[in-house]
Backbone as CSV, one residue per row, in Angstrom:
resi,resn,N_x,N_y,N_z,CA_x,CA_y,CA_z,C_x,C_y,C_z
1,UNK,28.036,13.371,21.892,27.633,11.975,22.105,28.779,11.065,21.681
2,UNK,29.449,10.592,22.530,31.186,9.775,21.993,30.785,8.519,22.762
3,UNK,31.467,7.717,22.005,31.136,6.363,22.368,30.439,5.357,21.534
4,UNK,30.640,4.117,21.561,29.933,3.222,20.831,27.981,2.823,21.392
5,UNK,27.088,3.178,20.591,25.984,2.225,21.073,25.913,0.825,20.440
6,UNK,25.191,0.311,20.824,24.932,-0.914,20.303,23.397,-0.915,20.380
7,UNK,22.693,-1.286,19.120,20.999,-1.532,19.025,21.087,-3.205,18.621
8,UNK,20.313,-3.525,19.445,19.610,-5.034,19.576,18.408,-5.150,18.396
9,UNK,18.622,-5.563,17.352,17.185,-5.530,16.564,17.006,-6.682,15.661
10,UNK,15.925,-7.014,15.201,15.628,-8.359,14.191,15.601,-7.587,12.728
11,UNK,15.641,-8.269,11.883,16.121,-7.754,10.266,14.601,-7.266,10.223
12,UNK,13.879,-6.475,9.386,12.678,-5.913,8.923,11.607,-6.075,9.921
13,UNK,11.990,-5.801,11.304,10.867,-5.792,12.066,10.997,-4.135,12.405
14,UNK,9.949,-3.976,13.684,9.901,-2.170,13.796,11.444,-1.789,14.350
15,UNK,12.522,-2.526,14.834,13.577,-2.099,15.008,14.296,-1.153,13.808
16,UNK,13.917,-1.422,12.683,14.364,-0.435,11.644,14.234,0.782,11.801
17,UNK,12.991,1.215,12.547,13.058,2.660,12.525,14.203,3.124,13.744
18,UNK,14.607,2.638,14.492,15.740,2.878,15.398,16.754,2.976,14.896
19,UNK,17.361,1.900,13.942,18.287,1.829,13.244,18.729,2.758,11.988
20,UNK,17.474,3.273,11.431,17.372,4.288,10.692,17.597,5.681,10.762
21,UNK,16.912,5.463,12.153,17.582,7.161,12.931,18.890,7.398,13.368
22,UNK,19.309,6.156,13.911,21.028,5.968,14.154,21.741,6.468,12.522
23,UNK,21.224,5.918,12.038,21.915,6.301,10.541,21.970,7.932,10.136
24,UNK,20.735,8.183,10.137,20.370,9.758,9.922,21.111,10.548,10.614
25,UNK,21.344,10.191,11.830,21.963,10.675,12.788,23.555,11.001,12.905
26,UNK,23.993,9.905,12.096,25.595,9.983,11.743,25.955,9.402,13.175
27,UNK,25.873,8.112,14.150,26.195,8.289,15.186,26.713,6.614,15.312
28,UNK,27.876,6.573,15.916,28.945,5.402,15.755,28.030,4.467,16.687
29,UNK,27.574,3.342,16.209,26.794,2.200,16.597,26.912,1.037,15.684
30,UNK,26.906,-0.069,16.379,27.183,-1.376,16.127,25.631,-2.037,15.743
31,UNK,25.496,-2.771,15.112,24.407,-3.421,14.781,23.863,-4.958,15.385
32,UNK,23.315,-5.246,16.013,23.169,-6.578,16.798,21.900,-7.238,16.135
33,UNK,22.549,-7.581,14.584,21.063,-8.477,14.193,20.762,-9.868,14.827
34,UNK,19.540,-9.859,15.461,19.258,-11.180,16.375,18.933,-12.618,15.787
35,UNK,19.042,-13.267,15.755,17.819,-14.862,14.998,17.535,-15.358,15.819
36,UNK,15.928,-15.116,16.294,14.948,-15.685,16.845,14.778,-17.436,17.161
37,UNK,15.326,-17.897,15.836,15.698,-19.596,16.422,16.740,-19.841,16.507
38,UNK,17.837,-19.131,17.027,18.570,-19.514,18.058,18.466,-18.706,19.046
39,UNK,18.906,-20.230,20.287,18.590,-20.287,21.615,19.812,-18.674,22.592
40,UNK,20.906,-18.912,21.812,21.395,-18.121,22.695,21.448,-16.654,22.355
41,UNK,20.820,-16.365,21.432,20.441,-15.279,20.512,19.105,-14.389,21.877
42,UNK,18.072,-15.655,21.585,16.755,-15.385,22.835,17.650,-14.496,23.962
43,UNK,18.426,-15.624,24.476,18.499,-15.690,26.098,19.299,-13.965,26.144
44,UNK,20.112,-14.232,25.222,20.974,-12.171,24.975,19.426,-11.347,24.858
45,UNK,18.925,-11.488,24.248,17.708,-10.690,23.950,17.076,-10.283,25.421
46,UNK,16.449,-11.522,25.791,15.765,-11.767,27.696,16.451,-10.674,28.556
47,UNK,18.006,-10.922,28.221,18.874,-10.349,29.160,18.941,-9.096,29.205
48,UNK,18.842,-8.640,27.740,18.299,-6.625,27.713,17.095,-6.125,27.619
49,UNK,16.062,-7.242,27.682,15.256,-6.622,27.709,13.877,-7.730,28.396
50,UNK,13.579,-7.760,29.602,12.509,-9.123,29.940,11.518,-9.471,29.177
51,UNK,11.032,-8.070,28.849,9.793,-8.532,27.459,9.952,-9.500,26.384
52,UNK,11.746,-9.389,25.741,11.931,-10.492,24.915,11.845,-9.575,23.253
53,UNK,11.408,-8.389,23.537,11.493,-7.577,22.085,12.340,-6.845,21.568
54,UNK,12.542,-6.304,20.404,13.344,-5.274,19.839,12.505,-3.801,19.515
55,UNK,13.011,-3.083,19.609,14.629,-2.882,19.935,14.686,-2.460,21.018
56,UNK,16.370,-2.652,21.684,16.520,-2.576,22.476,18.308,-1.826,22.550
57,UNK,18.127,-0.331,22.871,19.697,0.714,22.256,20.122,0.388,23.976
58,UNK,21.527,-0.115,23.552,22.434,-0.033,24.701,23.556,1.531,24.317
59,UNK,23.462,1.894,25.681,24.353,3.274,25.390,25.998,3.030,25.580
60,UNK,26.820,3.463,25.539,28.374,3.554,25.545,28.474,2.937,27.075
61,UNK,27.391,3.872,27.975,27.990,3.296,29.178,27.449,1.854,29.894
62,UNK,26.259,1.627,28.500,25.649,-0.006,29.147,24.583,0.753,29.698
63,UNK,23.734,1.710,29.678,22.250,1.954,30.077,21.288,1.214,29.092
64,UNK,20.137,1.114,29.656,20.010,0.331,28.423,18.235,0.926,28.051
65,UNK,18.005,1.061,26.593,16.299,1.304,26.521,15.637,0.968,25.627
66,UNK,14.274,0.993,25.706,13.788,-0.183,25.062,12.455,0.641,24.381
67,UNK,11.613,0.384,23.472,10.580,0.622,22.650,10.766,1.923,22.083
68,UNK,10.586,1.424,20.587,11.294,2.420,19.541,10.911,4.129,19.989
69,UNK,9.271,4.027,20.495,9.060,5.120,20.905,10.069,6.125,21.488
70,UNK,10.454,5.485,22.654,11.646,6.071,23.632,12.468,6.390,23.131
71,UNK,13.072,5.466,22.306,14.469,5.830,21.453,14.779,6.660,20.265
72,UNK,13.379,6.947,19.406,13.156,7.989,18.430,13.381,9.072,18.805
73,UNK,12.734,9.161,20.407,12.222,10.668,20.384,13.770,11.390,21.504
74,UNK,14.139,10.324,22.214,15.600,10.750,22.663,16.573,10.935,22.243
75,UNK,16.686,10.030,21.253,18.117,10.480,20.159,17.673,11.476,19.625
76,UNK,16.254,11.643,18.826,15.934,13.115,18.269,16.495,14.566,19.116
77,UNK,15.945,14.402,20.252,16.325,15.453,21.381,17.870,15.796,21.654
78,UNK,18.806,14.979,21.594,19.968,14.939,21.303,20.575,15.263,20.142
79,UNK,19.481,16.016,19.049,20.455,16.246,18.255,19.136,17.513,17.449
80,UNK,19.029,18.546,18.522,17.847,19.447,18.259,18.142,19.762,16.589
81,UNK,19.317,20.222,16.315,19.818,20.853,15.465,18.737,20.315,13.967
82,UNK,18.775,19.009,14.130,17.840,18.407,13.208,16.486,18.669,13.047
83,UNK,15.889,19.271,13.644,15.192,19.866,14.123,13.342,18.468,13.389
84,UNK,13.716,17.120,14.258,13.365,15.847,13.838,11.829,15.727,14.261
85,UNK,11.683,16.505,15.383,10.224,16.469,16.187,10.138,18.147,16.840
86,UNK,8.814,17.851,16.598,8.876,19.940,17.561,8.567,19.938,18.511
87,UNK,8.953,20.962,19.387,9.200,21.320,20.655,7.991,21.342,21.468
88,UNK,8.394,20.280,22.591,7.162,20.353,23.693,6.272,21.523,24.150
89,UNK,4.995,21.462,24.066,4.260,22.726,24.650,3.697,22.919,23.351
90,UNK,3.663,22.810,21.904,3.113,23.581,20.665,2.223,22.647,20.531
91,UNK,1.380,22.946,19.761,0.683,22.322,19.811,1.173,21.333,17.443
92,UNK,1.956,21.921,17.465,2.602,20.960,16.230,3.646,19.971,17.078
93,UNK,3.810,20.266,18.829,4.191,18.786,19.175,3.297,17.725,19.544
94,UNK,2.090,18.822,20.111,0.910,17.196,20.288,0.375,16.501,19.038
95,UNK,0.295,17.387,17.741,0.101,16.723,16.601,0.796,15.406,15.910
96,UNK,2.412,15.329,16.593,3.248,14.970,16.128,3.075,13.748,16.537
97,UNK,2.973,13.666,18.413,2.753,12.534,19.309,1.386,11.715,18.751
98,UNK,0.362,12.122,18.285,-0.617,11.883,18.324,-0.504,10.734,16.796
99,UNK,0.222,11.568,15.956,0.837,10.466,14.757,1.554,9.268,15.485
100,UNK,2.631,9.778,16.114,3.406,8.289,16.670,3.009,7.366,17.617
101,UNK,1.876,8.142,18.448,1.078,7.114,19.153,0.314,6.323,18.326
102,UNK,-0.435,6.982,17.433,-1.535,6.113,16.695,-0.505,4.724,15.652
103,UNK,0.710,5.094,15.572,1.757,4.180,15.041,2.164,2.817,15.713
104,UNK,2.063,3.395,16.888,2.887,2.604,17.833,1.972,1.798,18.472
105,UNK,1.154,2.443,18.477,-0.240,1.058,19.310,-1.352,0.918,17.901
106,UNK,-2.173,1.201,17.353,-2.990,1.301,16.852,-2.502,0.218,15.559
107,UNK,-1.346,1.008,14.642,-1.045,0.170,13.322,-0.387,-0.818,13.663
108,UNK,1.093,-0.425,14.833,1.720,-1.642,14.903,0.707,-3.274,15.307
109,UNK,-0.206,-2.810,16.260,-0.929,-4.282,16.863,-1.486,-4.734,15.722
110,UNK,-2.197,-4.077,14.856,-3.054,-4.709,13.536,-2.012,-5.672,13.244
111,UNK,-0.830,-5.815,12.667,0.014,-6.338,12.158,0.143,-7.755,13.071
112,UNK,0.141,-7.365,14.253,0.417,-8.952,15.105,-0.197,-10.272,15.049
113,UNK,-1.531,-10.209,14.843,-1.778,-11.656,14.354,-1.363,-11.770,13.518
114,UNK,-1.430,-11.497,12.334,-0.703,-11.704,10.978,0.532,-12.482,11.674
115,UNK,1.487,-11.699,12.404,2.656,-12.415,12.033,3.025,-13.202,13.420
116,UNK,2.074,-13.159,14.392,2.440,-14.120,15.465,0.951,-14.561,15.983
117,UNK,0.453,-15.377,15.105,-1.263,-15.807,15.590,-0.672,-16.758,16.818
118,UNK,0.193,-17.494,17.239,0.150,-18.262,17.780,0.089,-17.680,19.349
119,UNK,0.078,-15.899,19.435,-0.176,-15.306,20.671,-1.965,-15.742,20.976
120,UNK,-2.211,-16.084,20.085,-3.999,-16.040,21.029,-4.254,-17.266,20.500
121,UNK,-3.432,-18.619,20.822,-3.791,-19.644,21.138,-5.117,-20.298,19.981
122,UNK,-4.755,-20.073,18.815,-6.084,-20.361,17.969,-6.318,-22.066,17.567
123,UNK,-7.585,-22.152,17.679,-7.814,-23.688,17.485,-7.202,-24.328,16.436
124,UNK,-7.115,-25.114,16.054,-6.862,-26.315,14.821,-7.546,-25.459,13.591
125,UNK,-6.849,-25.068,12.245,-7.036,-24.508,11.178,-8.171,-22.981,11.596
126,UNK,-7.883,-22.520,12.697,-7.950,-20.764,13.201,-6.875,-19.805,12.450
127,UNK,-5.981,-20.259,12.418,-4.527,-19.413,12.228,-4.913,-18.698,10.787
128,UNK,-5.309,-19.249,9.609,-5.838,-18.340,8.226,-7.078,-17.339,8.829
129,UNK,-7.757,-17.839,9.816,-8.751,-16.688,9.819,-8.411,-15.223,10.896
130,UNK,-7.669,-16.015,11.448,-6.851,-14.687,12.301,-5.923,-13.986,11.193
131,UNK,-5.376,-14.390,10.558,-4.475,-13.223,9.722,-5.268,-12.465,8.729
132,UNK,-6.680,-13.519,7.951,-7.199,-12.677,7.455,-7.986,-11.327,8.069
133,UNK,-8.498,-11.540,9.520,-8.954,-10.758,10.017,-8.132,-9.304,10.643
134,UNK,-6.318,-9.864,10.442,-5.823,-8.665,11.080,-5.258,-7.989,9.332
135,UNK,-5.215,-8.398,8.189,-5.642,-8.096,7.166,-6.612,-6.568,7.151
136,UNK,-7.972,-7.279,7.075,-9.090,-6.305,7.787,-8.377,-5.040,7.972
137,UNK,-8.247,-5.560,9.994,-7.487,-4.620,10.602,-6.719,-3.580,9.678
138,UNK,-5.655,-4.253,9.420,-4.964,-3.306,8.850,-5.525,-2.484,7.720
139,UNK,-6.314,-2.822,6.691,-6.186,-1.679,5.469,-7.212,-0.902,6.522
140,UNK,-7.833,-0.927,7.603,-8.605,0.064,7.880,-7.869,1.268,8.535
141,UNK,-6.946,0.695,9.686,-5.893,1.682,10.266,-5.263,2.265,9.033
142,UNK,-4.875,1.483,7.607,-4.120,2.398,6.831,-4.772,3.514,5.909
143,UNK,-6.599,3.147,5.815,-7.364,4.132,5.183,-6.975,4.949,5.871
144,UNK,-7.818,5.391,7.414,-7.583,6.318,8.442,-6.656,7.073,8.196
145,UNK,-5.537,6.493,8.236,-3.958,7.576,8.231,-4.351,8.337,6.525
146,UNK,-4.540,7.603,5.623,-4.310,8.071,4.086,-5.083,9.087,4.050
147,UNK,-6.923,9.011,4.495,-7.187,10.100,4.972,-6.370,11.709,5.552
148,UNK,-5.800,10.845,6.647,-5.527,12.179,7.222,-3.972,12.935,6.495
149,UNK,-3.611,11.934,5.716,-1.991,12.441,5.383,-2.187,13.237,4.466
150,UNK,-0.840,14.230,4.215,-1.156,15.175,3.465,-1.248,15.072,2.187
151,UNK,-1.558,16.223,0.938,-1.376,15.792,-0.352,0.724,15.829,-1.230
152,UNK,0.895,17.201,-0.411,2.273,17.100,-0.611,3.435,17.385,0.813
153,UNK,4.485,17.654,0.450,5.812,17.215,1.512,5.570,16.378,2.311
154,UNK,5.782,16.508,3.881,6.048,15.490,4.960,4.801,14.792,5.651
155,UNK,4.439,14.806,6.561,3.637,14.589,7.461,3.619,15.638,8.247
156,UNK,4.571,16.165,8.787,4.462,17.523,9.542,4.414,19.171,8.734
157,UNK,4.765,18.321,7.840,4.910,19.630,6.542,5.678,19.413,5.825
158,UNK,7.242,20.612,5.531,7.573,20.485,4.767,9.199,20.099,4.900
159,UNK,9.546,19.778,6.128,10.520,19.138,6.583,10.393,17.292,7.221
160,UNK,11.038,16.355,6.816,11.202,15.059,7.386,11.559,15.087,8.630
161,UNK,10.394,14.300,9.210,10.748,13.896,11.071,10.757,12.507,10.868
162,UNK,10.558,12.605,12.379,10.262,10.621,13.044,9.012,10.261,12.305
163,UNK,7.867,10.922,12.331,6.566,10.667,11.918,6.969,9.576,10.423
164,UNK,7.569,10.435,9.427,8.006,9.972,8.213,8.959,8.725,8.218
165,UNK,9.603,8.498,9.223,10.364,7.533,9.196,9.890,5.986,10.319
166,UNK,8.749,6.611,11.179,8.457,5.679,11.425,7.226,4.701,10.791
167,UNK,6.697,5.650,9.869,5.694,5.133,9.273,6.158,4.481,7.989
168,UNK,7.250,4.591,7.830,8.140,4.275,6.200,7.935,2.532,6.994
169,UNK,8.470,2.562,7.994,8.671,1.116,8.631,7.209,0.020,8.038
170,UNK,6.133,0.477,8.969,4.979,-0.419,9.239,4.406,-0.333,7.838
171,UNK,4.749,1.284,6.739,4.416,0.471,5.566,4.712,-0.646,4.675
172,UNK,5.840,-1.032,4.549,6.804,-1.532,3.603,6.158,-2.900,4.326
173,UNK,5.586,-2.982,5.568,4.880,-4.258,5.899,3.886,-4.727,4.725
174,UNK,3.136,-4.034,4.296,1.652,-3.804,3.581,1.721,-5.031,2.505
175,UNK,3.410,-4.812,1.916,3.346,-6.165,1.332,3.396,-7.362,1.987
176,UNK,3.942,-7.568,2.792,4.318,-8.756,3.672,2.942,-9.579,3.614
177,UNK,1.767,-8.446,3.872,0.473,-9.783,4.652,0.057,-9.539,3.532
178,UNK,0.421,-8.833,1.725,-0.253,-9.053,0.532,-1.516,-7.958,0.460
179,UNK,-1.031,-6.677,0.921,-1.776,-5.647,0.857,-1.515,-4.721,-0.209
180,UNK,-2.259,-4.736,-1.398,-1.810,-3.478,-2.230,-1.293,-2.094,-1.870
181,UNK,-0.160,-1.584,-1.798,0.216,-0.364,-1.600,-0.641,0.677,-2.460
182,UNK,-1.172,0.497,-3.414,-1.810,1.567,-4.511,-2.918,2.208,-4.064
183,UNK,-3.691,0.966,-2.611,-4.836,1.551,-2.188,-3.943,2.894,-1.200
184,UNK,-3.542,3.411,-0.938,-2.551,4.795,-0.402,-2.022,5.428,-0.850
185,UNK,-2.175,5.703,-1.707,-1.597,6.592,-2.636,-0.684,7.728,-1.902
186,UNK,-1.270,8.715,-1.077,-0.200,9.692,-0.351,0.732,9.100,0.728
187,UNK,-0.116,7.884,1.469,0.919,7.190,2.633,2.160,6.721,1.783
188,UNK,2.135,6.131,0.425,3.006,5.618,-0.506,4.071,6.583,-1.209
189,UNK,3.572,7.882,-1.352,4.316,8.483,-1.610,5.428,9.241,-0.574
190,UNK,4.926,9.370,0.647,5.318,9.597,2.047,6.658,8.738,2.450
191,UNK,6.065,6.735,1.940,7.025,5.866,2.692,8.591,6.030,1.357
192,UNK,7.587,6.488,0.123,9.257,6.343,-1.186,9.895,7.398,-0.896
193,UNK,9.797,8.436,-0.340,10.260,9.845,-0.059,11.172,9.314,1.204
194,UNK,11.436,8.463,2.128,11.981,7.762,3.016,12.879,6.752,2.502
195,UNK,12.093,5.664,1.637,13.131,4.855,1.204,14.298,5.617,0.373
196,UNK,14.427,6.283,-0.415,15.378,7.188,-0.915,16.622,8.270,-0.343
197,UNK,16.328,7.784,1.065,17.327,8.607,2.156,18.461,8.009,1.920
198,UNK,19.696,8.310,1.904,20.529,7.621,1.947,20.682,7.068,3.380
199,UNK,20.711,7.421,4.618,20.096,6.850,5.291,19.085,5.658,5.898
200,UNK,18.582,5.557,4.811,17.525,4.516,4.926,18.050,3.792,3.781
201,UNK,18.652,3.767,3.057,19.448,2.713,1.951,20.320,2.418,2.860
202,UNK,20.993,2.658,3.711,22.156,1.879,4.589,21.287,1.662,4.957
203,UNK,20.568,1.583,6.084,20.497,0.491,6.977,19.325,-0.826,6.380
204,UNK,18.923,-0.196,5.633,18.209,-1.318,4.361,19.186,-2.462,3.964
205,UNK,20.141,-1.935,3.366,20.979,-2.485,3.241,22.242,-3.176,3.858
206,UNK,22.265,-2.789,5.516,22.447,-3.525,6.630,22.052,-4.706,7.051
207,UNK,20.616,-4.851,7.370,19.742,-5.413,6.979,19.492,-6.678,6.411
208,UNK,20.108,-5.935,4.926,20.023,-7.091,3.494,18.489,-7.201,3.597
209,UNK,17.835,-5.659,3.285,16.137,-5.970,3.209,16.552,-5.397,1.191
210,UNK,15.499,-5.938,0.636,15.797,-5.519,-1.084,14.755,-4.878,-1.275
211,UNK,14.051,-4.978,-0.372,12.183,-4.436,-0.806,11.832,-3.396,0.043
């Protein structure tokens, strides 16, 4: 894999887990932190991607792709050796998908009113009751998972994948909307076993995230 990428991403949003895997990965890429209020920041954004979101990995040759999903699980594949996600057909790969789906739609949306109520148009002093309600939302998606996570090593066992690193992401949210981490006890021990990567201290520290 020779060549420069470039990832399009906003500081502590789900683009981290892209950026994180680039890191893990050891793989020569440029960092494109965006700011949302500026205008020509947007219009670069629009331009790689119509949706208007992050992330968004441009390859060496200018291909370009978009939702972390895609990009976890392709760079993973590119670098089997890591052995980051398991192999299509087992059924420890539908287990795996079934974690990152429930990540990617299920936890990530809880989080969205919280931090963009102004998508569902809420009346005059609505906006506190929409965040408290995706609040709600959330510690319930995060019981669910705590439930199901294990008592010791990974999520898949006893080696670190995507699972572990993408969920390190949407936790470290928990504080953001003022959610006790303590109610998770194993998801918590899961996301510090991540923050401690050196890996994930660079691009933390890329970033300039402290928390």
């Amino acid at each position: 894999m020779r060549g420069m990428y470039r990832l399009y991403a906003l500081r502590g949003s789900c683009s981290l887990a892209s950026h994180i895997l680039l890191e893990e990965l050891g793989l020569p890429f440029e960092l494109k932190l965006l700011d949302p209020e500026k205008e020509e920041d947007r219009e670069l954004l629009f331009s790689k991607n119509p949706m208007g979101l992050v992330p968004v990995l441009e390859f060496p040759d200018g291909t370009l792709l978009t939702q972390n999903l895609a990009i976890l699980l392709h760079l993973s594949s590119r670098a089997k050796e890591r052995k980051l996600f398991p192999e299509p057909g087992t059924i420890e790969h539908a287990r795996a998908m079934e974690w990152m789906a429930l990540l990617a739609t299920n936890v990530h949306t809880a989080f969205t009113p919280f931090f963009r109520p102004g998508r569902y148009h809420p009346e005059e002093g609505e906006v506190q009751r929409l965040r408290d309600k995706a609040v709600e939302q959330v510690e319930r998606v995060f019981s669910v998972m705590e439930e199901r996570a294990p008592e010791s090593g990974f999520f898949l066992g006893e080696d670190f994948s995507l699972v572990d690193l993408y969920h390190f992401v949407f936790f470290r949210w928990l504080r953001v909307v003022g959610v006790d981490e303590a109610h998770f006890p194993k998801l918590r021990r899961l996301a510090q076993a991540v923050r401690e990567r050196e890996a994930t201290q660079r691009a933390l520290a890329r970033e300039n995230i402290r928390r």
